[in-house]
N, C-alpha and C positions, 0 to 999 in steps of 0.2 A: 700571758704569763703571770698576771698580777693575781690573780686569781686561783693560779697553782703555786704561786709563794705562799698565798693567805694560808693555803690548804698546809701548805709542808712546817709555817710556823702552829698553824695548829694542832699538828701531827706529833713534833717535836715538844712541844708543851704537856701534852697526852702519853708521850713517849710508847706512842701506836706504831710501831716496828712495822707492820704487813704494810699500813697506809704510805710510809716511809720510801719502802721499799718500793712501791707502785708510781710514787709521784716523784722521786727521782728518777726513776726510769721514763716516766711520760715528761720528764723535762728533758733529759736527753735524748729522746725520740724528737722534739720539738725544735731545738736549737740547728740554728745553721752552721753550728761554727764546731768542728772533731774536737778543739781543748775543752771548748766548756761541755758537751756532750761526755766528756772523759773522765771529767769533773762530777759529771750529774752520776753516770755511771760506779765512779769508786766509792760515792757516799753509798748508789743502793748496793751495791757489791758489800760493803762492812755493813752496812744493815741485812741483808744478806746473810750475813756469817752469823752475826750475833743471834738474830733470831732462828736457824738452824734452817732457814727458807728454799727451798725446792729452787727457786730463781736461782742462786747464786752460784751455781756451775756455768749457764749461758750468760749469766750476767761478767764472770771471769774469761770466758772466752770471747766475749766481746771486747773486753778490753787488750786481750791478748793481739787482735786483728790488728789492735789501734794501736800494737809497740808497747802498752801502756802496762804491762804483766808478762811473765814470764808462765 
């Protein structure tokens, strides 16, 4: 995980939206735990929206599974 934190601070520094949106998502594919999964999930979901991204329809219905969106 240390090594997809490095990636996501460098991401955000670069203000690289796609990258963004990919390495929050591969952190919540990663974690064992549904809050922080839900967590990784809403960051790529509003990165998602902001960049106008294809993901961010499954990336909303993922969260909807988890109670976490309507």
């Amino acid at each position: 995980m240390r090594d997809l934190d490095a990636l996501m601070i460098a991401a955000h520094e670069s203000r690289d939206l796609v990258a963004l949106i990919d390495l929050y998502t591969r952190a919540a594919d990663t974690v064992n735990d549904i809050d922080a999964a839900c967590f990784y999930l809403t960051h790529a979901y509003v990165f998602a929206l902001e960049a106008g991204a294809a993901q961010a329809p499954d990336l909303h219905t993922r969260l909807v599974v988890h109670g976490r969106e309507e």
